[in-house]
OpenMM code with the backbone's topology and positions (N, CA, C; nanometers):
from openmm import Vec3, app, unit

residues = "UNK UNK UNK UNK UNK UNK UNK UNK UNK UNK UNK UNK UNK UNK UNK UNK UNK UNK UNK UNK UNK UNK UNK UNK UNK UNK UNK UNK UNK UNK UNK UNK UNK UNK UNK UNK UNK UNK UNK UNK UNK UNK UNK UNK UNK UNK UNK".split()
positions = [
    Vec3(-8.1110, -0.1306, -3.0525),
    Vec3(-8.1783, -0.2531, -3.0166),
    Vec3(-8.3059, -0.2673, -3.0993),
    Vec3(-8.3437, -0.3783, -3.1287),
    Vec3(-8.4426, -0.4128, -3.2106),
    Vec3(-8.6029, -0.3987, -3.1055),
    Vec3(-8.6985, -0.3947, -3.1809),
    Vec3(-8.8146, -0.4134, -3.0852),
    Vec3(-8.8631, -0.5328, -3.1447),
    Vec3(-8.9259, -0.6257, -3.0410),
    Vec3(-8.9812, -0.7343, -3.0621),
    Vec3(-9.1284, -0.7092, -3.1372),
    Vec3(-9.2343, -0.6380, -3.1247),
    Vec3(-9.3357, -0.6313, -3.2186),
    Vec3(-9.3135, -0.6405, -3.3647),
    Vec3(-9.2112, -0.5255, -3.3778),
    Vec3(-9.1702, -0.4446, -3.5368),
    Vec3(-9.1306, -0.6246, -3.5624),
    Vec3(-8.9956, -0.6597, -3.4651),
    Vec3(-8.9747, -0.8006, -3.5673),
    Vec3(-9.0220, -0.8849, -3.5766),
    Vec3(-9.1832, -0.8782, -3.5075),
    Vec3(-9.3159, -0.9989, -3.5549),
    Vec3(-9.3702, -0.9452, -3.7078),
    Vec3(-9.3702, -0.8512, -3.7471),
    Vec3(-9.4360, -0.8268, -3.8106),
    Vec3(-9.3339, -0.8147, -3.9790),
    Vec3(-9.1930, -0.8232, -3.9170),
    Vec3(-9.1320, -0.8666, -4.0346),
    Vec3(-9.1086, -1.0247, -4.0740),
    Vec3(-9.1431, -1.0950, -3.9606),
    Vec3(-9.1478, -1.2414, -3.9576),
    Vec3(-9.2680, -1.2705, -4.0396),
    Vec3(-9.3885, -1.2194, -4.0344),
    Vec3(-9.4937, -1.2465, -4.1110),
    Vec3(-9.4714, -1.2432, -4.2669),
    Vec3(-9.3903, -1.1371, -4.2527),
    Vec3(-9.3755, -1.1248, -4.4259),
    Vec3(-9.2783, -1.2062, -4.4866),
    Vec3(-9.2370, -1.2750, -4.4173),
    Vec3(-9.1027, -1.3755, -4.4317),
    Vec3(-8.9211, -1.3531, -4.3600),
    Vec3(-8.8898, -1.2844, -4.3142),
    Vec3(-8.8179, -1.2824, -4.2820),
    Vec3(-8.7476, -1.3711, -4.1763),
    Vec3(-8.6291, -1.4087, -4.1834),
    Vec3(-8.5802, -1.5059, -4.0575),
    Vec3(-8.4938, -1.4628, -3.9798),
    Vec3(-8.4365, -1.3770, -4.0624),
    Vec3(-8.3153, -1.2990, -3.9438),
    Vec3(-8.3540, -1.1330, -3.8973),
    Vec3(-8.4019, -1.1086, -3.7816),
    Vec3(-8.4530, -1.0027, -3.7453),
    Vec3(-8.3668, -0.9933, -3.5834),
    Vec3(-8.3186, -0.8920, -3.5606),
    Vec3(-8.2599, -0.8430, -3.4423),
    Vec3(-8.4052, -0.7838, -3.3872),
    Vec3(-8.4083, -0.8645, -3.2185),
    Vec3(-8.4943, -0.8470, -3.1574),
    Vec3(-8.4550, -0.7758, -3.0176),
    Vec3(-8.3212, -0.7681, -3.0098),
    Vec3(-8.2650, -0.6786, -2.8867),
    Vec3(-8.1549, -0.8002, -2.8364),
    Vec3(-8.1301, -0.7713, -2.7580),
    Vec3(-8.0006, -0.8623, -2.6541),
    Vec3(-8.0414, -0.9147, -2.5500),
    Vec3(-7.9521, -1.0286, -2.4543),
    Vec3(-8.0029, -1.0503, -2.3231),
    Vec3(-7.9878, -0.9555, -2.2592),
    Vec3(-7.9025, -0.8525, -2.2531),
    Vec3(-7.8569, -0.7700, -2.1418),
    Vec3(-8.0055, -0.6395, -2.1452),
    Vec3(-8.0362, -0.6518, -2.2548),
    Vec3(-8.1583, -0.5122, -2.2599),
    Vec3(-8.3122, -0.5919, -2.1876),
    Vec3(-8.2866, -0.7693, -2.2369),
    Vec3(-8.4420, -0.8579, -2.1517),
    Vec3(-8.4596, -0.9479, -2.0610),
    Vec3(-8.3141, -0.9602, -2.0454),
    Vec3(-8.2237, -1.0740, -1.9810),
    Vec3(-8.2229, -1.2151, -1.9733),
    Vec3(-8.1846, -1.3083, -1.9853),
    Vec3(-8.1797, -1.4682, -2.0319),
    Vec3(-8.2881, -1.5115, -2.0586),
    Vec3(-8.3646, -1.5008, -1.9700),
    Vec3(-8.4969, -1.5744, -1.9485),
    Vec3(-8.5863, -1.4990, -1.9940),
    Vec3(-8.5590, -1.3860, -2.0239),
    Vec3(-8.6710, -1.2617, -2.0977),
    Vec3(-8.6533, -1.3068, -2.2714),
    Vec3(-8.5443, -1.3503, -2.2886),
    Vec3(-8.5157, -1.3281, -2.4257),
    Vec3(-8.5544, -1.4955, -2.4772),
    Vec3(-8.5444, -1.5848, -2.4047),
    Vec3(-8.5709, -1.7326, -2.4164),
    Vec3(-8.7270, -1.7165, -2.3722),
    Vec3(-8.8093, -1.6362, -2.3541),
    Vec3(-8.9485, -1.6290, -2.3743),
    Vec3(-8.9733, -1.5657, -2.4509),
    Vec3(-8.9315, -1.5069, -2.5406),
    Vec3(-8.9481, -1.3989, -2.6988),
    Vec3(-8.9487, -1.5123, -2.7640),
    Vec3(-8.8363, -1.5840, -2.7581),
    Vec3(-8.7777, -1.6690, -2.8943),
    Vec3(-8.9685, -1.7868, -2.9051),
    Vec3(-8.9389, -1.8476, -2.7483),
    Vec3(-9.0217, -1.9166, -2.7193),
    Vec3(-9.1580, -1.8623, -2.8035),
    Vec3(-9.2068, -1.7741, -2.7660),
    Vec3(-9.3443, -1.7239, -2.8366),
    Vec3(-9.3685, -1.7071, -2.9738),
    Vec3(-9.2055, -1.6629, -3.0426),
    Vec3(-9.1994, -1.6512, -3.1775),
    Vec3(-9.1594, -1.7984, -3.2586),
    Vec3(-9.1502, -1.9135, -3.1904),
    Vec3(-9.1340, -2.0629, -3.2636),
    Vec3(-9.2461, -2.0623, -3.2592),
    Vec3(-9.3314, -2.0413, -3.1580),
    Vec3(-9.4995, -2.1052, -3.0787),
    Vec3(-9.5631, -2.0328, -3.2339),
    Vec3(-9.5578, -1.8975, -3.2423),
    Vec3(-9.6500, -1.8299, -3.2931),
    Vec3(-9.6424, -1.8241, -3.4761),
    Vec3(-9.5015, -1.8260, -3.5103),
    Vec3(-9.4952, -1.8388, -3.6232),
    Vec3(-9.4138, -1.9294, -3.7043),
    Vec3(-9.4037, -2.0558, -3.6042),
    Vec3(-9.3102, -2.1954, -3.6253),
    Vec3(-9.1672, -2.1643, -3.6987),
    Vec3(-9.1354, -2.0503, -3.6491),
    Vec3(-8.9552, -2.0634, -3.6361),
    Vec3(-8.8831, -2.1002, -3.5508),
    Vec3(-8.7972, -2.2262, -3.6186),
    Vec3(-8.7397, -2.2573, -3.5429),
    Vec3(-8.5609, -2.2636, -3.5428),
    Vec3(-8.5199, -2.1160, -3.4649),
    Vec3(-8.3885, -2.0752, -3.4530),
    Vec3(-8.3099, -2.1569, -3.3768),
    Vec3(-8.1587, -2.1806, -3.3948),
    Vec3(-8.0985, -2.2746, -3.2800),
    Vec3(-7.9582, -2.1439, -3.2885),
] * unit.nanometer
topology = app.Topology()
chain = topology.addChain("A")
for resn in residues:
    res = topology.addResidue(resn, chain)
    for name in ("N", "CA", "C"):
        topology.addAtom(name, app.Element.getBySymbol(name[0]), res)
């Protein structure tokens, strides 16, 4: 599973495709507030 910090910090350097873990490891609403913070924070916007 990916960790969400490590893949902020590859987002900075450009990256767009970074494994940040699964629902089952943060669960629906855990993982739709990752995404959420990472459009907010570094205007990606994944669909």
């Amino acid at each position: 599973m990916g960790d969400v910090n490590h893949a902020k910090e590859w987002i900075k350097e450009g990256y767009t495709m970074m494994n940040i873990g699964s629902s089952l490891q943060y669960g629906t609403i855990g993982l739709s507030k990752i995404f959420s913070e990472i459009r907010e924070e570094y205007g990606v916007d994944w669909h």
